[in-house]
N, C-alpha and C positions, 0 to 999 in steps of 0.2 A: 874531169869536171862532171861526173856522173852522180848526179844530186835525185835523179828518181828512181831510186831502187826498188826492186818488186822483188815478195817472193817467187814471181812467176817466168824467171828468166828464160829469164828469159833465155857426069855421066855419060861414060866415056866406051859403052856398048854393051853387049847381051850375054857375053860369051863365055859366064859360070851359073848356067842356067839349074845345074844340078850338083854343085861343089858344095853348099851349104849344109851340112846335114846335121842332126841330133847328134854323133859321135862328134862333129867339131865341135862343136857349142860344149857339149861336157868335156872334150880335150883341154879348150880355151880357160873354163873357170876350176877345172881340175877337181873337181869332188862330186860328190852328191849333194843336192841342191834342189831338192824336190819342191823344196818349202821357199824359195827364191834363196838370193844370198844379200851378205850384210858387204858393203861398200867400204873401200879401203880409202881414209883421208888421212890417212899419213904422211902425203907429198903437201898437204897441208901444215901440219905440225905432227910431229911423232906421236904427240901428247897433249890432249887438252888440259893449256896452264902450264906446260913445258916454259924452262926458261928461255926459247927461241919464240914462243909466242909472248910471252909478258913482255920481252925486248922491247919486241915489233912494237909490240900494245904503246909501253912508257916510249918510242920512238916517235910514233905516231900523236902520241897528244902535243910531246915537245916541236913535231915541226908544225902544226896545225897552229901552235898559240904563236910560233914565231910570223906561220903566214898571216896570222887575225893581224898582228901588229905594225905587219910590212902592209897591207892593206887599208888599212884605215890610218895607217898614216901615209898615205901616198896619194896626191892630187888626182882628180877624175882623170882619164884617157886623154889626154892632147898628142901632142907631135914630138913635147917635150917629155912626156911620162910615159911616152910607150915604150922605148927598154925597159923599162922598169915592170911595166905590168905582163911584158913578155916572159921575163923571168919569173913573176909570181902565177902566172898561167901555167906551164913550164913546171912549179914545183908542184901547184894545185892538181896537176894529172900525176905526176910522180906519185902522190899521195892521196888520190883515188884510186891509184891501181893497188897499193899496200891495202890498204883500208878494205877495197871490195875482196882481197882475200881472205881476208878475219872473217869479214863481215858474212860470205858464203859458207866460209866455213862452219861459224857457228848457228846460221838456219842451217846447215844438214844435222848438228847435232841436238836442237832443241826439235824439230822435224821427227827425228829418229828416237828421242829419249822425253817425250813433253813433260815425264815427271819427273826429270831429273832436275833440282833447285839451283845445283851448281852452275849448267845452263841457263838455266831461264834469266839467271841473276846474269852472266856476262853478256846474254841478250840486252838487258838491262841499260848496261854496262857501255855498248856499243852504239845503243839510243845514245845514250849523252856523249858521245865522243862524237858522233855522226850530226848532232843538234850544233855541236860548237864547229864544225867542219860548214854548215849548214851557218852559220853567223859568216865567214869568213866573206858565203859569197855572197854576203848582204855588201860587201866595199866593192864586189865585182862587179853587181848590180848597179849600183850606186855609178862607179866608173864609166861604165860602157851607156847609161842611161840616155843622158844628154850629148854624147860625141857628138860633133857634125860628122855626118854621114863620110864626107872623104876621108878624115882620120881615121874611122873605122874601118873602112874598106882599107886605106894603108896598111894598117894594124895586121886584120887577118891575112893580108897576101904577105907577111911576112914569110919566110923559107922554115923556120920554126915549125911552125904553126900549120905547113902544110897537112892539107888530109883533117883538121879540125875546124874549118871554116863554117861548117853546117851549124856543127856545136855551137860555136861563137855567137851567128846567128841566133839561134835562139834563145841563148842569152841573154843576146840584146832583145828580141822579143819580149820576154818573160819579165825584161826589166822597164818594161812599161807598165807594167799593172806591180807595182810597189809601193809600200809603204814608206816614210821615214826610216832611215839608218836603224834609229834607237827601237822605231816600233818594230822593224822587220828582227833585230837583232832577239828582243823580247820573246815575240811569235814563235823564234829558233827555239828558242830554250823552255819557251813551256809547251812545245810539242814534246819534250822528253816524257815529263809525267801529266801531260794531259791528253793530246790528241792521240798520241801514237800505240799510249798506255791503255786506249782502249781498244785496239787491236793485238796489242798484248792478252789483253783480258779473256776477249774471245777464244785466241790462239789456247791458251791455259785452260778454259772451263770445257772446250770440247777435247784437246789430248787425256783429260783425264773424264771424258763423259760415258756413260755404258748406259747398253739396254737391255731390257728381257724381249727375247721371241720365246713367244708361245706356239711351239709346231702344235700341226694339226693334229698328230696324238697325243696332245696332250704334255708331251715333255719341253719342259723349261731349262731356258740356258742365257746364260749373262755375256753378253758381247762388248766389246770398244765400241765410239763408234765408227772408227776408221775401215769396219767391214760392213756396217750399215750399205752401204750403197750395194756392191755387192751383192748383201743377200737380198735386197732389195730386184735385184736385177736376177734372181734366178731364175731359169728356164721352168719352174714348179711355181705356177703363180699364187698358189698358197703359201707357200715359204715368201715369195714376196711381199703378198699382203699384210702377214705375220709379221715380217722385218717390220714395213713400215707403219704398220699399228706400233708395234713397241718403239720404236725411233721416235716417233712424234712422241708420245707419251714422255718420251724423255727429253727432248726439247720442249717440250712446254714445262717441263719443270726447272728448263734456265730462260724460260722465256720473257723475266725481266729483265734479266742481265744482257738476254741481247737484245732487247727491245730500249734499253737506258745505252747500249754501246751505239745502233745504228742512230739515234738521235743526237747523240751525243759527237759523231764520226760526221754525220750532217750538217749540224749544228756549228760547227767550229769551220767547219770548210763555208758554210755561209757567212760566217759572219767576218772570217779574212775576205772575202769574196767583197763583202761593202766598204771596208776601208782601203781593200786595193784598187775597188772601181770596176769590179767586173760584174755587169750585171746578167751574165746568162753562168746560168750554174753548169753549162756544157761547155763553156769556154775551155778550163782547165784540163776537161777531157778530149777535144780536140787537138790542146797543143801536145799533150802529154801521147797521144796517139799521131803527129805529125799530119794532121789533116785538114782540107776546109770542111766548113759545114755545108757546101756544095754536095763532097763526096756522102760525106753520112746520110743526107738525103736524100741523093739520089740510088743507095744503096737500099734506104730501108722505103722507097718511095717502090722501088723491085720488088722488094720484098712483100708488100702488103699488096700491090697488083699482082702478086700469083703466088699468094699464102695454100691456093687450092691444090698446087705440086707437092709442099711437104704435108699438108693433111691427107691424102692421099698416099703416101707410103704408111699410114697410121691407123688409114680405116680400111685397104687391102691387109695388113696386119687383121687387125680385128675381124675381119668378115672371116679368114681364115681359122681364126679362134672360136668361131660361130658367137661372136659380139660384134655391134654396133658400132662402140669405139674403145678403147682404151681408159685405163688408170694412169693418174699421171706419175705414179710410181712406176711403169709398165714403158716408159719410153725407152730405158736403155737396157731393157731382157731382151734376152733373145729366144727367139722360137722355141716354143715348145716340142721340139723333136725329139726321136726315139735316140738317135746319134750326138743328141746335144752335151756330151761329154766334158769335163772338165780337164784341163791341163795340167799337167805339174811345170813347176817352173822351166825344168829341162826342155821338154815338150813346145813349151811356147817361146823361149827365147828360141828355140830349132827353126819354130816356124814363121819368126821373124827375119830372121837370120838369112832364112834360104829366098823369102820373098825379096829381101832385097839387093842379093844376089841375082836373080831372077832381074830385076830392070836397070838394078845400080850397083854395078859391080865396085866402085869409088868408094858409095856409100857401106856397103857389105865388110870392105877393107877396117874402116871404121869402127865398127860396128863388132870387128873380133876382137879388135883393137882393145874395145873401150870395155867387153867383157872379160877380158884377158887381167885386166888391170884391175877389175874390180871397181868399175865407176859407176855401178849403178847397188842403190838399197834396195829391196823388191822382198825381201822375208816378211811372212804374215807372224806378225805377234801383237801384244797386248803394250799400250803407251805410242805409240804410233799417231801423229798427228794425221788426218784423214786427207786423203787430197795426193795429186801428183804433182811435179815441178824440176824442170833443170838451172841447174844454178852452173857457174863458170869462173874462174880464177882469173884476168888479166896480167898475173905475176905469174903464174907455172903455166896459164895457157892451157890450164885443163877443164874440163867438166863432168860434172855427176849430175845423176837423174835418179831422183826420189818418187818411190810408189809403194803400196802393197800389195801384192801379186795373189790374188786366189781363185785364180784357174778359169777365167773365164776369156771366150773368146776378146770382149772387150777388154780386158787385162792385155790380151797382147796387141791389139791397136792405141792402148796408151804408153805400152814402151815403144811403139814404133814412132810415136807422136813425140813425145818428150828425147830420143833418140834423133830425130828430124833437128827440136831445141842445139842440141847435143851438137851434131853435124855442123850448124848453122855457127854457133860457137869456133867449133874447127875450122871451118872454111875463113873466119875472119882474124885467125890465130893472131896471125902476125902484123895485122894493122893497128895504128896506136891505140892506146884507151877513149879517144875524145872518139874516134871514128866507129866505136864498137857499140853506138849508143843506138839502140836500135827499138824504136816504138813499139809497141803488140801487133798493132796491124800489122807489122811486114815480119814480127816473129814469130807470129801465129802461121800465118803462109809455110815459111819454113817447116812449121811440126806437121801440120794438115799438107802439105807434098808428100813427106816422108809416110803417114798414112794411106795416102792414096798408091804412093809404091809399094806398099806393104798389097795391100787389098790386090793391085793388081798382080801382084807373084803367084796372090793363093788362085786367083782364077786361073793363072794359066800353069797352074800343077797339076800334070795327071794323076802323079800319086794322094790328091786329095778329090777325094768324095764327092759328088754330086750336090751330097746332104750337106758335107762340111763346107763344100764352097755356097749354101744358100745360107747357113750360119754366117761366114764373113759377108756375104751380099746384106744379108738383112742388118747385122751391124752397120754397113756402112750407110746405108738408106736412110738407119735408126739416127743415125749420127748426124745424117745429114739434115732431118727433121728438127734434131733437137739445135742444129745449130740455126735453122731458119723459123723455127717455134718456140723453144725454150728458151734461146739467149734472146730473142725479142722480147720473150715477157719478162723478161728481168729489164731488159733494157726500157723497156716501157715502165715494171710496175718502178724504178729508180727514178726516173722523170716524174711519173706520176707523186711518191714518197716527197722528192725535192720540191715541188711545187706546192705540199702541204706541208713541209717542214720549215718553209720559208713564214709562215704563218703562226707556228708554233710547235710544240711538240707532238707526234701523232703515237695514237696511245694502241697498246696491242690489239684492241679489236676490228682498229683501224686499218692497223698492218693485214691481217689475217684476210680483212674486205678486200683491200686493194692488192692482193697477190692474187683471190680467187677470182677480181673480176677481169683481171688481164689473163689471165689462165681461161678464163671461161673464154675471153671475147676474140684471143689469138687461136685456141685451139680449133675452137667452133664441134663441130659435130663428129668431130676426132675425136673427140673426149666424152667418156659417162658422163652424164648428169652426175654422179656423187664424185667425179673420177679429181679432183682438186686436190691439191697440196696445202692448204692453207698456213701452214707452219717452214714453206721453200725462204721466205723473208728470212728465216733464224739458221737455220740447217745450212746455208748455202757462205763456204768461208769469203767468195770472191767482194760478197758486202762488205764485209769488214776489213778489207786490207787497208791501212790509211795510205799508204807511200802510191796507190794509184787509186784515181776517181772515174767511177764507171767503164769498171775491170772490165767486163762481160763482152761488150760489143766487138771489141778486137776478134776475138771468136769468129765471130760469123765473119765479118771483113775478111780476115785471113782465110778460111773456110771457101768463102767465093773467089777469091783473087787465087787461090792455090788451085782449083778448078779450071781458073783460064790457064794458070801455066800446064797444068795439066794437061789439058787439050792440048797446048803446044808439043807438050812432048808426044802424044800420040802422035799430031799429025806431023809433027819431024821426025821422031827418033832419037836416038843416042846424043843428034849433031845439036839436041838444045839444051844438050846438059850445061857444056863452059857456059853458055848463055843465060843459064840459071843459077850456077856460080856466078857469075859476074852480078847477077841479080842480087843474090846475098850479098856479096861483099858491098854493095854498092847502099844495102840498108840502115848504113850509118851515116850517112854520107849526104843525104838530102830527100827533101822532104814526100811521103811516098807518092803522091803525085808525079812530081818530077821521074820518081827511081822507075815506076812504071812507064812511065814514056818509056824514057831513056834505053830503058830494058825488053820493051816487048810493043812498043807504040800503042798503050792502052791509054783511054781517056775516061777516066775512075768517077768524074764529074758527071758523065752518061750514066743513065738508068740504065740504058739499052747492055752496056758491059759488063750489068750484073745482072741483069734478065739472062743473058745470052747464060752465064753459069748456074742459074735455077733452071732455066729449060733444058741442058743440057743431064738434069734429073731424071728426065724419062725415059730416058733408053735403058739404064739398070734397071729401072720400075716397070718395066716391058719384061726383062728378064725374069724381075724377081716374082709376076705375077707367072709364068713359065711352069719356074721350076715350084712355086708352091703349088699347081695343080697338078705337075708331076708328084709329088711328094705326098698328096691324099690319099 
């Protein structure tokens, strides 16, 4: 019953401290691969449009119209109708787990090919199939709405049904703020070509968007702009600058299109908002994030009482650069160093590879595994939708992780992050589809551990560099700023956007205000005076996803919560890896409050437990100030 799909799907000792090496990693994918490699979804379909996938397809709409019919013609939930809706519960996961295989498969291939028509159309294609899947559980809703409470509770202690009682639950939550049958049914169906179509739109105008950089002698070159960021982020902050002067230039030349999509993506999520009865436009992102507004407050109530931790990795950056503060193009470069060398993809899968061999030898096993097979896309070329993401099968029980790889130390902290995704996947292989339903905040955690395992391999390798290990230290600092700076002002300037959208439409130079003055007011004296983004509103894909509302925050959530386990495993060791397994798997399962307890006796409603993981910033920021006056 996996009705909110995203593109963003979503330790056991020490003792191969030195087995990972650049000769395994090129054994494993077996060629030259300087340029990354292109991902094998074959265990998907042989063939996109093979007649094993049109089956599936014409299979999947015939049991979907039979379920609309067994639905809606069957009485709400009583005592007497629950065989009945046991079995249609029962085939509605059988046919979420088919569906989420199509459905994966084809974002890897619209991802990997954005100008390919052929996709884009079975994208298409898969919106209306997922719309009428999406009416069915307008009779679920309906059903479970009114139960009296002990029938419900009958219902899900059924033996069936064990392991999906969280899902149910919030089923039944979800089916409090509802429309009529007829109007919820209607809303299904013109999400096909209205709401959703505008994140299509987006998805289509930046795979096919390009820029010019103008380097600084003068020579012009025409880029996607899937390496925008990137060049953006090179260690030559005139190539950055350059990127991002010509990047803008080109997003302001689609900047009515996304300025008519983010109103428009608003606009429709408010106005089911008034006839469902929900009147805080945060609601849907707390259920959809499995949270109270307790926690998000007391997270970002942390956050905004010691903002001066992550400015502070931002302006020791800059004083180092002999500036003030920073460009806000400048947040995820990395130093300016003589050693600051680019990777080829060989090089950087190696040195993922051996770091997390280095603390996870479980995760390492994986991780050859999953290059062996070719489960990851990472080749830099041109139609490339921009952005990373791991996605996962429920029917093969596999997953792949999409990126473009061009050589930069941050390149290989996003395959170790979407590799984390990846992991998180595997560890809950074998539990049903209803229990695999797992919020951002607790699958964020997952990518951002696997990060922090990463980071710590590279520090504790002698064969890496002083320099190369204050490259991954200021990455990770950098990271950790942008998640307690950058994803605030998103998350702010989006409340702030909702608050005037509710009002009416907000027109581009509105947008443009309200990005620079939450950029100016979060970053504070971090930032140049000129140093703003005002075009981050258009450029940034996470606005525009429709299938989740206020992407962004889960970020930082997962960010700090991955930190305290983090801490854990310092201060145990090895012995709290099952205990972090048990943590994953336990992420579908109930609501993350609860899974934290349950898991590590944290109380996420406390400011104080997220304090505790921002202060815990200054001891590498103690470091990092170290070795850069070593390095002068």
């Amino acid at each position: 019953m996996r009705k909110d799909i995203s593109r963003s799907i979503y330790f056991n000792g020490r003792n191969n401290i030195d087995s990972y090496s650049r000769e395994d990693i090129q054994e494993e994918i077996m060629s030259d691969t300087t340029n990354g490699i292109v991902w094998d979804l074959t265990s998907f379909f042989t063939e996109f449009n093979n007649p094993e996938m049109q089956a599936m397809k014409k299979k999947l709409a015939g049991d979907i119209r039979k379920l609309q019919e067994k639905g809606s013609a069957t009485a709400p939930l009583s005592a007497e109708t629950a065989p009945i809706w046991e079995e249609i519960i029962l085939k509605s996961e059988d046919i979420d787990t088919r569906f989420e295989h199509i459905y994966s498969y084809i974002g890897c291939l619209t991802a990997a090919d954005a100008n390919n028509e052929e996709y884009a159309k079975e994208e298409g294609s898969l919106a209306k199939l997922l719309a009428e899947n999406e009416k069915f559980m307008v009779d679920v809703l309906r059903a479970f709405k009114d139960a009296p409470d002990d029938v419900f509770d009958a219902f899900i202690g059924r033996d069936s049904l064990k392991g999906a009682e969280h899902t149910l639950r919030r089923i039944r939550e979800r089916a409090k703020h509802t429309m009529s049958p007829d109007m919820e049914k209607l809303a299904a169906e013109l999400n096909v070509d209205g709401f959703h179509s505008w994140g299509r739109l987006y998805d289509k105008l930046t795979g096919k968007l390009e820029f010019d950089i103008v380097y600084p002698d003068g020579k012009v070159e025409r880029k996607p702009i899937s390496q925008w960021r990137a060049l953006m982020s090179d260690a030559d902050r005139t190539i950055g600058k350059a990127a991002f002067d010509g990047g803008n230039k080109a997003w302001a030349s689609i900047e009515d299109n996304c300025a008519a999509a983010l109103n428009a993506i608003a606009g429709i999520r408010l106005t089911l908002n008034k006839y469902r009865g929900v009147d805080d436009f945060l609601y849907w992102a707390l259920y959809q994030s499995s949270i109270k507004r307790e926690s998000l407050d007391a997270m970002y109530k942390a956050i905004h009482d010691n903002l001066d931790v992550a400015r502070e990795i931002f302006r020791v950056k800059a004083k180092y650069m002999g500036r003030k503060g920073i460009w806000w193009f400048e947040r995820e470069a990395p130093l300016p160093l003589k050693d600051a060398a680019l990777y080829d993809w060989d090089q950087g899968a190696a040195m993922v590879g051996k770091a997390f061999g280095t603390a996870y030898p479980k995760l390492a096993e994986y991780y050859k595994s999953f290059l062996k097979k070719r489960w990851v896309e990472s080749e830099k070329r041109p139609g490339k939708r921009p952005g990373a993401f791991c996605t996962s099968s429920p029917l093969t029980k596999e997953q792949r992780v999409y990126m473009t790889y061009n050589g930069t130390i941050g390149d290989n902290s996003t395959l170790a992050h979407e590799v984390g995704h990846a992991f998180h996947g595997h560890v809950m292989r074998d539990l049903r589809t209803m229990a695999k339903e797992c919020p951002m905040t607790l699958a964020e955690t997952a990518s951002i551990f696997s990060e922090l395992i990463f980071a710590e391999g590279v520090y504790g390798d002698k064969q890496v560099s002083d320099t190369q290990k204050l490259l991954v230290l200021d990455g990770d600092l950098c990271s950790a700023a942008v998640m307690l700076l950058d994803i605030t002002i998103r998350f702010e300037f989006e409340k702030a956007f909702h608050e005037e959208r509710q009002k009416g439409e907000v027109t581009i130079s509105r947008l443009k205000e309200l990005m620079v003055e939450v950029q100016r007011r979060v970053f504070g004296d971090a930032m140049l005076e000129d140093g703003e983004d005002p075009y981050f509103w258009a450029s940034k894909l996470h606005f525009y996803i429709t299938q989740v509302t206020f992407y962004n925050f889960p970020y930082t959530f997962g960010f700090l919560l991955a930190r305290a386990l983090f801490k854990l495993f310092k201060d145990e060791g090895p012995s709290f890896l099952p205990r972090y397994e048990e943590f994953l798997r336990l992420t579908g399962s109930d609501t993350v409050e609860n899974v934290t307890k349950r898991s590590i006796g944290a109380d996420i409603t406390d400011p104080a437990f997220w304090a505790e993981s921002i202060h815990g910033l200054e001891e590498p920021l103690k470091l990092y100030k170290k070795l850069l006056k070593k390095n002068k």
